[in-house]
C-alpha positions as CSV (number, residue, x, y, z in Angstrom):
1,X,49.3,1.9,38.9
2,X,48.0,2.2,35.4
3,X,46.7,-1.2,35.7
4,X,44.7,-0.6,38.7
5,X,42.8,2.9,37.2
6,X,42.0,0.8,34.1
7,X,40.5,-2.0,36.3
8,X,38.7,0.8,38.0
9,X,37.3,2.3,34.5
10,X,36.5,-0.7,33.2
11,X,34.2,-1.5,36.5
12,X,32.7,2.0,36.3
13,X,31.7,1.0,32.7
14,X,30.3,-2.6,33.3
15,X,28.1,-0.9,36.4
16,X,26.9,2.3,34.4
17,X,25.7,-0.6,31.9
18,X,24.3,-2.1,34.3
19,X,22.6,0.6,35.3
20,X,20.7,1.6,32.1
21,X,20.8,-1.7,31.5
22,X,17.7,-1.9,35.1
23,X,16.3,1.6,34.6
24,X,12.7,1.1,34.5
25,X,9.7,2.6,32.1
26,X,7.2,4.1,33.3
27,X,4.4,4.9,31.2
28,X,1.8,8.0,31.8
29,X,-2.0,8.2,31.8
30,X,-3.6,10.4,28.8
31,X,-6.4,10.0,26.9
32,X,-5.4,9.1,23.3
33,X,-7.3,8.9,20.0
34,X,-6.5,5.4,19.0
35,X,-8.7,5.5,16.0
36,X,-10.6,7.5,13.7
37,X,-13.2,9.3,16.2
38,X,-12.1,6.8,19.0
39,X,-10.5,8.3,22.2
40,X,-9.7,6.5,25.9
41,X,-7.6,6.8,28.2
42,X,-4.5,4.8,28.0
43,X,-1.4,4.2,30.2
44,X,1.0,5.5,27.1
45,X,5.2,4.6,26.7
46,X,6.5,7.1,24.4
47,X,10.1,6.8,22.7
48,X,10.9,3.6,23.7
49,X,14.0,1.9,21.2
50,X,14.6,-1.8,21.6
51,X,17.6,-2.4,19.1
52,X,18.7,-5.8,18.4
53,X,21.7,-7.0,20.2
54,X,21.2,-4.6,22.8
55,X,19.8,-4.9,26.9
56,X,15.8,-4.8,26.9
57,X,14.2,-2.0,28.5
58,X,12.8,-3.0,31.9
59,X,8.8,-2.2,32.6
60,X,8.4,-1.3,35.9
61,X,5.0,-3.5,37.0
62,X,1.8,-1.8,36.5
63,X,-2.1,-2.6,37.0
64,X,-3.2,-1.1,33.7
65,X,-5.6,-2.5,31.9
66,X,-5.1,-0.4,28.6
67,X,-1.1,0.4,27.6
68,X,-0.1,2.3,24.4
69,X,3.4,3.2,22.4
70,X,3.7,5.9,20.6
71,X,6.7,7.2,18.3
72,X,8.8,3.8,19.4
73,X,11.1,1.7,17.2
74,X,10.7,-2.0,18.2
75,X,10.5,-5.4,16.2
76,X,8.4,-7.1,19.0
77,X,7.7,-6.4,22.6
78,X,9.9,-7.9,25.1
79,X,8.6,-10.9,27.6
80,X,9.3,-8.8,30.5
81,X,6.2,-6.3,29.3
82,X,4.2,-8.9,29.5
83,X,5.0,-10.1,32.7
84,X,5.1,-6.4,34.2
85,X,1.2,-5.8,33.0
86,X,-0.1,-8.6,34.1
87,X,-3.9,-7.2,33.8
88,X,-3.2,-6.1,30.2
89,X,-6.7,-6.1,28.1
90,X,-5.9,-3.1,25.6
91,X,-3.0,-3.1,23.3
92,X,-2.1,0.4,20.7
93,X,1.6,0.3,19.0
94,X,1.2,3.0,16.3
95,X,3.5,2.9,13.7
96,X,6.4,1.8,15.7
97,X,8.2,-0.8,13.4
98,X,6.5,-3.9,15.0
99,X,7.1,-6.9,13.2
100,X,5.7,-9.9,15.3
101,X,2.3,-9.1,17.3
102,X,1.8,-11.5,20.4
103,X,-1.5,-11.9,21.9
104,X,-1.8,-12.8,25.5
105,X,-4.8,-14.8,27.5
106,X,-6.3,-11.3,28.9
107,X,-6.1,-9.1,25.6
108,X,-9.3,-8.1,24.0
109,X,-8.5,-5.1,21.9
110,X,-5.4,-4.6,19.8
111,X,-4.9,-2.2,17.5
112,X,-1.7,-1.9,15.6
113,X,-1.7,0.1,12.7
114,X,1.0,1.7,10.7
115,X,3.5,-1.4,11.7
116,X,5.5,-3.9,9.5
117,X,3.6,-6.9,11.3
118,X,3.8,-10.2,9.0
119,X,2.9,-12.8,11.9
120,X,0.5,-13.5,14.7
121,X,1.5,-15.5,17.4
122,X,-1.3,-16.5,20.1
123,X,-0.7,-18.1,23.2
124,X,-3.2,-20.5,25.0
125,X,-6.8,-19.4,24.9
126,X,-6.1,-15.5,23.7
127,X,-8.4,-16.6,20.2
128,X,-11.1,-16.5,22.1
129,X,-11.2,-13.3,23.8
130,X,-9.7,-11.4,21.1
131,X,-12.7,-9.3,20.2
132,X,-11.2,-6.3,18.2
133,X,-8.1,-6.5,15.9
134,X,-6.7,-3.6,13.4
135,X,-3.6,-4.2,11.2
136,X,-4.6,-1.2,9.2
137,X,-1.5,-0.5,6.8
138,X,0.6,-3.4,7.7
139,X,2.7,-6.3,4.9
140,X,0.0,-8.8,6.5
141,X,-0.9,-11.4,4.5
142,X,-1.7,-14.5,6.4
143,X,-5.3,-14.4,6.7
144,X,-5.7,-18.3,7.2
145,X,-4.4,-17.6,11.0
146,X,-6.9,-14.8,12.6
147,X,-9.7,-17.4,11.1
148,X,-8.2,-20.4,12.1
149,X,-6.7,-19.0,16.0
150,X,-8.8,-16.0,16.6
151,X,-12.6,-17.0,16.4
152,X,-13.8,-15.0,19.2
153,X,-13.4,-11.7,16.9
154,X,-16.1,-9.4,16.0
155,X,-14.3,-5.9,14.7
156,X,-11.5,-6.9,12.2
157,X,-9.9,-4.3,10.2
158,X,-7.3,-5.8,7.4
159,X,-7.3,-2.3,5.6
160,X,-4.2,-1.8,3.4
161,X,-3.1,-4.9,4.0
162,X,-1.9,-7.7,1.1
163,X,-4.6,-10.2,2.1
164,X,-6.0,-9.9,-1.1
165,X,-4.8,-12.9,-3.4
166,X,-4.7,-12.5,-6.8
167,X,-6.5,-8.6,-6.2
168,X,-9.4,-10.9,-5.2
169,X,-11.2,-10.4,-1.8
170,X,-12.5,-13.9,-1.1
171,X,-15.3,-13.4,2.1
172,X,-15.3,-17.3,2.3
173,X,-12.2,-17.4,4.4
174,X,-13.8,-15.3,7.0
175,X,-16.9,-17.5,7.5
176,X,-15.2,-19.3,10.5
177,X,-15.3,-16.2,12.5
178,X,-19.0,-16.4,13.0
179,X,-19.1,-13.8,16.2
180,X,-17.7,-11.3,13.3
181,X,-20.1,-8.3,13.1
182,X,-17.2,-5.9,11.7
183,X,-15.1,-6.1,8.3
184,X,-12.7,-3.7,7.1
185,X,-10.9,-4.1,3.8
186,X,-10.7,-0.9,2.0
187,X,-7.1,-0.2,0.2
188,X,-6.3,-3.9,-1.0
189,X,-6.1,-3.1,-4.6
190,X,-8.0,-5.4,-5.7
191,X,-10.3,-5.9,-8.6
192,X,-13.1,-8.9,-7.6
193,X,-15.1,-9.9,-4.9
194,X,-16.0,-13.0,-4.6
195,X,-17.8,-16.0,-2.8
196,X,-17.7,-18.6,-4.9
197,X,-18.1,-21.5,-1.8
198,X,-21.1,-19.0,-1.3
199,X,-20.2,-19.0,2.7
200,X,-22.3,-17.0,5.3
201,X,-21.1,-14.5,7.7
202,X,-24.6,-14.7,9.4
203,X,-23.6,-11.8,12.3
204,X,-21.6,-9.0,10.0
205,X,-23.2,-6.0,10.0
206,X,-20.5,-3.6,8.4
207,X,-18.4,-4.4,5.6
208,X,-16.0,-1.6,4.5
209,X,-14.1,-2.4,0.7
210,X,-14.0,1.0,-0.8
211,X,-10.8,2.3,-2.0
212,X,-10.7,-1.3,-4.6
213,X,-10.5,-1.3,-8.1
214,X,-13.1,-3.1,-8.6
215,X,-13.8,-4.4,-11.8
216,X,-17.5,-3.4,-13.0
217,X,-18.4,-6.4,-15.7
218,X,-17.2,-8.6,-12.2
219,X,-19.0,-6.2,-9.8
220,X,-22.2,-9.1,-8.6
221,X,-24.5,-7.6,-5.9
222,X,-25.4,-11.3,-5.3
223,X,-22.2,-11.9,-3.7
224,X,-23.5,-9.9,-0.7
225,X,-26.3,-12.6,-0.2
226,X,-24.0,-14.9,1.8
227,X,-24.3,-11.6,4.2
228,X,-28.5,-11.7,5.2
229,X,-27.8,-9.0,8.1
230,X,-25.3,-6.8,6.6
231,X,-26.7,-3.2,7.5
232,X,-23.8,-1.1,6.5
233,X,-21.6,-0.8,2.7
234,X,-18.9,1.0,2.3
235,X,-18.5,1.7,-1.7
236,X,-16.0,4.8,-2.0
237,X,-13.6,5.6,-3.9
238,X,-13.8,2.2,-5.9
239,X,-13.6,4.1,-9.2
240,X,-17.1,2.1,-10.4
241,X,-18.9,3.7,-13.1
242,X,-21.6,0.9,-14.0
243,X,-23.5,-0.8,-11.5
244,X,-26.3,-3.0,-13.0
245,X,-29.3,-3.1,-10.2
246,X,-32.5,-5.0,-10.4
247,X,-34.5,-4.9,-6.7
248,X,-30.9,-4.7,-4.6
249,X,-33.4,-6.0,-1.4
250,X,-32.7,-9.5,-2.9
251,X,-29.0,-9.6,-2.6
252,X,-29.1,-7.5,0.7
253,X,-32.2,-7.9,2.4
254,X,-31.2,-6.4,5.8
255,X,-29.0,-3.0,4.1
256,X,-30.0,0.4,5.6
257,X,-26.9,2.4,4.0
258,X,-24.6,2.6,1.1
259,X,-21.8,4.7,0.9
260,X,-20.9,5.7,-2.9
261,X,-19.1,9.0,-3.0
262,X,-16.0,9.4,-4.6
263,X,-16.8,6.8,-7.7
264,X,-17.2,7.5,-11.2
265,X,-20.8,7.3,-12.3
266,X,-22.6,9.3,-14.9
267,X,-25.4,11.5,-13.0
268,X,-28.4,9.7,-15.3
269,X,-27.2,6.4,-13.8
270,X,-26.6,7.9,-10.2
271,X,-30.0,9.5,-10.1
272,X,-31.5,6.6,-11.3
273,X,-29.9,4.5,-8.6
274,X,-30.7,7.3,-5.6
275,X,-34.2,7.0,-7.3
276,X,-34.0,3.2,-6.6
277,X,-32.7,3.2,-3.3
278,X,-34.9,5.5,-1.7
279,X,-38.0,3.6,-3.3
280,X,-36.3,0.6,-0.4
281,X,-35.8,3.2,2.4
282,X,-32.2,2.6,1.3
283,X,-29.9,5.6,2.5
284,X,-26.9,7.2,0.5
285,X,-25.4,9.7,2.7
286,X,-23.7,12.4,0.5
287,X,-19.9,13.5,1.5
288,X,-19.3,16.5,-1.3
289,X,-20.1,20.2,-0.7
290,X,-18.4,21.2,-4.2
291,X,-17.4,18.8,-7.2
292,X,-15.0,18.8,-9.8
293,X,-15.0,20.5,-13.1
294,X,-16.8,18.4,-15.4
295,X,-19.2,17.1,-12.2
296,X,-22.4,17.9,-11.1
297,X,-23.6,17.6,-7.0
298,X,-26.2,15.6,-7.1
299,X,-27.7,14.7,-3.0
300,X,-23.9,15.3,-2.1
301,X,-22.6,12.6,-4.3
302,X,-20.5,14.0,-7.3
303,X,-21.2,12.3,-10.8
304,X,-19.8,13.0,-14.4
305,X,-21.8,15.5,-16.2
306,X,-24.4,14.8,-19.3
307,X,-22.1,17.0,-21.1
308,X,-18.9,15.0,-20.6
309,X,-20.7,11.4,-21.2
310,X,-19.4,10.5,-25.0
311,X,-22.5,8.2,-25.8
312,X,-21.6,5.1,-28.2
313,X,-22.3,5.0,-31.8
314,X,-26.6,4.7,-31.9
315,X,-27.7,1.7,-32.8
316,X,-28.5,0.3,-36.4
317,X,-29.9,-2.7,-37.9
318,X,-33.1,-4.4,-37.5
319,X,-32.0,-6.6,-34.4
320,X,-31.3,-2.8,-32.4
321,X,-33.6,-1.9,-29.8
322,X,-33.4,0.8,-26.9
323,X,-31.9,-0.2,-23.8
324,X,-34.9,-1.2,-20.7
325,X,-35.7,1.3,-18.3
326,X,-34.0,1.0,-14.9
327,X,-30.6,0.2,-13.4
328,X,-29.6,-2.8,-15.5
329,X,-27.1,-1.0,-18.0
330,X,-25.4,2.0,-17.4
331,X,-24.8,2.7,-21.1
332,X,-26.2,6.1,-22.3
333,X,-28.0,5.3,-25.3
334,X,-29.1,9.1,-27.5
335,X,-32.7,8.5,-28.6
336,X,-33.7,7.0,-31.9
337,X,-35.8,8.8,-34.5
338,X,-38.9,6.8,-34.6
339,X,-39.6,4.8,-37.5
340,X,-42.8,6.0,-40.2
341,X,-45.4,3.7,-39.5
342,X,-45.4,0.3,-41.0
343,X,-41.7,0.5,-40.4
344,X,-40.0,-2.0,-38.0
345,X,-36.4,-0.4,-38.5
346,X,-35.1,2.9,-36.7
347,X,-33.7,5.7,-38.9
348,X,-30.4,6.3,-38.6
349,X,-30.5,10.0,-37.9
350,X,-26.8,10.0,-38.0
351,X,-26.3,9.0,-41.5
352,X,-29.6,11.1,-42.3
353,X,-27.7,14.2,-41.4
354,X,-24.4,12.8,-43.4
355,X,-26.3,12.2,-46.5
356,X,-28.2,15.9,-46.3
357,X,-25.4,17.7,-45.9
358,X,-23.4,15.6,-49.2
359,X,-26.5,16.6,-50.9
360,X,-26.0,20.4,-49.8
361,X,-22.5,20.1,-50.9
362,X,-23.1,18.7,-54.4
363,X,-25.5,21.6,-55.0
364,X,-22.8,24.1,-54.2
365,X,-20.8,22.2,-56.6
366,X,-22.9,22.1,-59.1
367,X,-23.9,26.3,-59.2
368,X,-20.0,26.9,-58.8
369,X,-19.0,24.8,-61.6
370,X,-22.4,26.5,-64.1
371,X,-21.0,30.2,-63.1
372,X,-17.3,28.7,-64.2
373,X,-18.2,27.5,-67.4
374,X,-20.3,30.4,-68.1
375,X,-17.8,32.5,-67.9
376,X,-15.3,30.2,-70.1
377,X,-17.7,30.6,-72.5
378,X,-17.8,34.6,-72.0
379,X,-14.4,34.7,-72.2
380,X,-14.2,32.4,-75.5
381,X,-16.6,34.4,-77.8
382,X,-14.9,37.9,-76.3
383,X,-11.1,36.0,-77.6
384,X,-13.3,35.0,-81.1
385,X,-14.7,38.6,-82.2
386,X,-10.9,40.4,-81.0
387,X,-9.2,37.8,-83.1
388,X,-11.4,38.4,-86.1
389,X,-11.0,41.8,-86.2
390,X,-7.5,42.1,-85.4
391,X,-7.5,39.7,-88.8
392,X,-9.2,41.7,-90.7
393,X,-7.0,44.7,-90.4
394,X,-4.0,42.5,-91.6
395,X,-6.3,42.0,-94.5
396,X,-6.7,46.1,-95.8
397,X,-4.8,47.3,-98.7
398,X,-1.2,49.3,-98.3
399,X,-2.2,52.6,-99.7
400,X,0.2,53.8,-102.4
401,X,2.2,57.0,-102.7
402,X,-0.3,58.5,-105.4
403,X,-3.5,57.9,-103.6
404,X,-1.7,59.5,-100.6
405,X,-1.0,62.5,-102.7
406,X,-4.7,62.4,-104.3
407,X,-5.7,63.0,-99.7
408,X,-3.7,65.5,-99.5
């Protein structure tokens, strides 16, 4: 008898499994804001948990064209969603653990930030409708596949992502992706930009790398010549405090705005480079409504104060001359006395100033060290005439007895 009820449990069990094991998900139309200042309306699974070892979750089919997850824990979605959206076009999977992202034939947007996505895996002719992909914030580091398998692209955003190598940014392994009109790479922590193999990207438009470190002596607008039709720049928060400009239409001809808040210029270079800018019908939209101690607003743009800028040592020597008007050095040089006439070396007003003031001091030293001796002196011939006539008392005659009586 006990045999039989556990037989009976044990079926009760298996089918329950079962069960769960065939419940469908069904997702629910909403409109969602799948990026910064981006909304649609998606077809949106929420709290869906795929755990390793156990039964997949079964989609119930669907005609959706744009599906999203939100708050799910996953490592990759299952075949079966694939097969149940068969019109799929839109992918979102915000921050749900995703490590493997597969791109089907019909997919044209995906975006996936916030994941732990290392790998792409593309299947037949998906490269080639892809035309938006975001791995904002995710370990990604294989570059080398979107631009070898996904060459119908023209938004890519690799933001926060390790595609950097070395903390360089090299624009020459994008130039496959020649429909690209988008790039995003801000947050890479990297230092240089380069394009050495001096590849075009004939189509971008927008290029995005603020939030680098870059490194200013390495900073080369010409790099941005291998981009004739970039429009757009994105330069925040790249802690630059030098940029050396000379006519910036020759290393981007086509640029209509540069974005430069959050950086670290002095506000003599930074006017100086609005100055410039304007002069090419160049925009620089301001973000700030209030600065910093220690910074002045200057069109919305903060920048270090002239009173915080520690100039370096003025220059000395017959080889020194003032830096050249314009944007090529950032360097706050103070303002040399001039030279009298016939003189071809600048006057160190520095040391002038150190040498009057030793002169002002040996003066003081002087009158202090008169008065002293003066009153040595004083002091001297007061200690002579007391001694003499302290002597000369010693020297009187003891009266006697008789000529004491002879007073009286």
């Amino acid at each position: 008898m006990n045999l039989i009820k556990f037989l009976a449990l044990l079926l009760a069990v298996v089918h329950c499994s079962t069960t769960i094991a065939a419940q469908s998900l069904k997702c629910a139309n909403e409109q969602l804001e799948y990026a910064a200042d981006k909304r649609d309306e998606f077809c949106v699974f929420r709290a869906v948990v795929v755990k390793k070892g156990a039964p997949e979750p079964v989609f119930e089919n669907s005609a959706s064209t744009k599906v999203a997850f939100l708050d799910s824990n996953f490592t990759r979605l299952p075949d079966q969603f694939f097969q149940a959206f068969p019109q799929l076009e839109w992918l979102v999977v915000m921050s749900s653990g995703l490590e493997v992202l597969t791109i089907k034939n019909r997919m044209r947007v995906v975006h996936a930030a916030g994941n732990q996505i290392k790998s792409l895996q593309a299947e037949g002719t998906a490269g080639a409708k892809l035309t938006t992909l975001s791995l904002r914030d995710n370990p990604f580091a294989d570059v080398t596949s979107i631009a070898k398998r996904l060459l119908g692209l023209e938004v890519l955003d690799l933001s926060g992502t390790e595609v950097a190598e070395d903390e360089t940014i090299k624009l020459a392994v994008f130039a496959p992706l020649v429909n690209l009109t988008e790039l995003y790479l801000a947050r890479l922590e990297a230092a240089y930009l380069e394009n050495d193999e001096e590849m075009e990207l004939p189509s971008l438009k927008v290029l995005d790398v603020s939030g680098n470190f870059f490194t200013p002596s390495n900073f080369k607008l010409r790099v941005f010549r291998t981009l004739p039709n970039m429009e757009e720049l994105f330069l925040r928060d790249a802690s630059m405090t030098d940029l050396s400009v000379t006519d910036i239409r020759r290393d981007m001809p086509a640029v209509k705005r540069i974005h430069l808040g959050g950086n670290d210029f002095n506000c003599k270079l930074l006017v100086a480079l609005l100055a410039h800018l304007k002069e090419r019908d160049i925009e620089a939209p301001g973000q700030s409504s209030s600065c910093p101690q220690g910074y002045d607003n200057v069109e919305g743009l903060c920048c270090k104060s002239h009173g915080n800028v520690y100039p370096p040592r003025p220059p000395t020597g017959p080889t020194a001359s003032p830096p050249k008007e314009g944007l090529d050095t950032t360097t706050v040089t103070p303002t040399a006395t001039k030279p009298p006439t016939g003189s071809s070396t600048p006057i160190d007003t520095t040391k002038t100033q150190v040498k009057e003031k030793e002169k002002g001091s040996s003066k003081h030293y002087l009158i202090y060290g008169g008065i002293t001796v003066v009153l040595l002196i004083g002091l001297s011939v007061i200690g002579f005439f007391v001694h003499r006539r302290n002597a000369a008392k010693r020297r009187l005659p003891i009266p006697s007895s008789d000529n004491q009586m002879q007073d009286l």
